[in-house]
C-alpha positions in Angstrom: -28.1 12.9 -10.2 -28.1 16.4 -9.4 -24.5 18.6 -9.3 -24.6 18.6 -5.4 -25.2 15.3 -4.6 -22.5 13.9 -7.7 -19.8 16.7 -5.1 -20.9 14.7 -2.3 -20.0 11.8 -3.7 -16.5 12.6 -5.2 -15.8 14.4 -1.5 -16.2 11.2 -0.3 -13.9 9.5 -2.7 -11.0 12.0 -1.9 -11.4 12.4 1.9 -8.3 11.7 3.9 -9.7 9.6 6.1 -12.0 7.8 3.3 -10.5 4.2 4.1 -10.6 4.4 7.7 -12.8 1.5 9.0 -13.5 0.8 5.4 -13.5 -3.1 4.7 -11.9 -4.7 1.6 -14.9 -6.3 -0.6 -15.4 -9.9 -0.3 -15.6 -10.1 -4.1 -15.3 -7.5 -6.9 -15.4 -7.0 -10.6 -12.2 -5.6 -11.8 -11.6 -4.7 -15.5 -14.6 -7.5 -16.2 -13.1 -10.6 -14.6 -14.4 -11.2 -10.9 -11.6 -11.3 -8.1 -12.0 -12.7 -4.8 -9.8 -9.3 -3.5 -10.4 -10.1 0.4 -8.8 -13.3 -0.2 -5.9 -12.0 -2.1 -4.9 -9.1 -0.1 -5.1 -11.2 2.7 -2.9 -14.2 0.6 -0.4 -11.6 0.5 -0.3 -10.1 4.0 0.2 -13.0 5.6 3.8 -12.8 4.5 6.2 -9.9 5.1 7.3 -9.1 2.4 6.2 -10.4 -1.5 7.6 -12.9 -2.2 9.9 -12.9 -5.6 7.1 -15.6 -7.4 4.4 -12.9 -6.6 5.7 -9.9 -7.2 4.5 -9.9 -11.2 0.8 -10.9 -10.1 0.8 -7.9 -7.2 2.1 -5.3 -9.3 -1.1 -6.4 -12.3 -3.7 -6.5 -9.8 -2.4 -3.5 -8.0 -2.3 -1.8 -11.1 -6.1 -3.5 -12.6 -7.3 -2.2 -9.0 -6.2 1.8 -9.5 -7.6 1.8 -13.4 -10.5 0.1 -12.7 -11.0 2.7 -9.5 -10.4 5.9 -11.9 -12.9 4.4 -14.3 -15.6 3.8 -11.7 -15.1 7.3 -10.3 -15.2 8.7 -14.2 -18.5 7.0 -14.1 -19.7 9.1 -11.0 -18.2 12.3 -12.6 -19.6 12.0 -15.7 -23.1 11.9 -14.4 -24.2 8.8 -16.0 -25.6 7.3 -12.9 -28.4 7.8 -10.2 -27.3 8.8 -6.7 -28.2 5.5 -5.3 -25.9 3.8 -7.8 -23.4 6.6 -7.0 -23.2 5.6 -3.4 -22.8 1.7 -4.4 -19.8 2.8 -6.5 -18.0 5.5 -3.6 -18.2 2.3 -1.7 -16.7 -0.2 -3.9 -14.4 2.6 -4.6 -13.2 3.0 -0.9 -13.0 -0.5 -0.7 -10.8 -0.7 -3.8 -8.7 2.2 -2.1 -8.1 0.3 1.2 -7.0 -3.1 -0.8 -4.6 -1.1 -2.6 -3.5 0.4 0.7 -3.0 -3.4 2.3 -0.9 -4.2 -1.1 1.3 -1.0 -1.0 2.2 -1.3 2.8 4.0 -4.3 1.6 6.0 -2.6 -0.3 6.8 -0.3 2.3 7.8 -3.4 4.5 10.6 -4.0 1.7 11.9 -0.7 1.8 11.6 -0.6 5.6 13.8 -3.4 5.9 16.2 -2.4 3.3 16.5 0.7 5.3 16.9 -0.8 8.2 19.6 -3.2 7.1 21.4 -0.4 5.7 21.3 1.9 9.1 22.8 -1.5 10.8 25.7 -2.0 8.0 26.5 1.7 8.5 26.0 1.3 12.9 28.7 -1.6 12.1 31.3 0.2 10.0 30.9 3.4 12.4 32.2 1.2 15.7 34.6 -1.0 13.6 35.9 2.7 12.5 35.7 4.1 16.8 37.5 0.8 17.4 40.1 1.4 14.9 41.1 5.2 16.0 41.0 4.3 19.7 43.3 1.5 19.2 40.9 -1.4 20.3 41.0 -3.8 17.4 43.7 -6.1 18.4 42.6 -5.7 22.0 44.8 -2.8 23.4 43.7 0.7 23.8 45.7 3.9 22.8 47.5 5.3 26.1 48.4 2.0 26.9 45.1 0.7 29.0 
């Protein structure tokens, strides 16, 4: 592969917008066991958040899927392939980006809703507080109203 077309390549890899429209592969090898990864991202978007008994098998693949992205983009850096084979790995690559994408907006989901539970408990404590200092907790008002 010549230097130009190997930049192309990696450009393509770390391009903002890399994932956009990108779909998740239907089946992939990752770290030399084959993982049906549509099916699995999908397993676990179905539910809002992950659940407690899956939280150990997310966190492996999630972490299987980055190493075994770094070693097929060290594969395009080294030079070791043709450009054809190049391309085939940028998109396995993307698609490998845009599962891990789909597996770390769950955890975003989590700390969404731990946020917004915690805005609500502090809303609540504000108006018991307002309540408190205007005299409205036991149903009467300061000034007599």
């Amino acid at each position: 592969m010549k230097p130009y077309e190997r930049e192309l390549l990696l450009e393509r890899i770390d391009r903002e917008a890399a994932t956009v429209g990108a779909t998740i592969p239907e089946r992939i090898e990752v770290q030399g066991s084959e993982v049906a990864l549509r099916d699995l991202v999908f397993e676990i978007r179905r539910q809002e958040t992950v659940p407690e008994h899956d939280r150990e098998r997310v966190a492996q693949a999630k972490r299987n899927l980055r190493r075994e992205r770094r070693e097929r983009r060290q594969r395009i850096e080294d030079d070791a392939v043709s450009f054809e084979r190049g391309e085939t790995l940028v998109e396995s690559i993307v698609g490998i980006e845009r599962a891990l994408e789909g597996l770390q907006a769950l955890d975003q989901g989590d700390i969404e809703a731990e946020a917004r539970a915690s805005q609500t408990a502090g809303e609540r404590r504000w108006m018991n507080f307002l309540k408190q200092v205007l005299g409205e907790e036991d149903g009467t008002r300061l000034g007599g109203h």
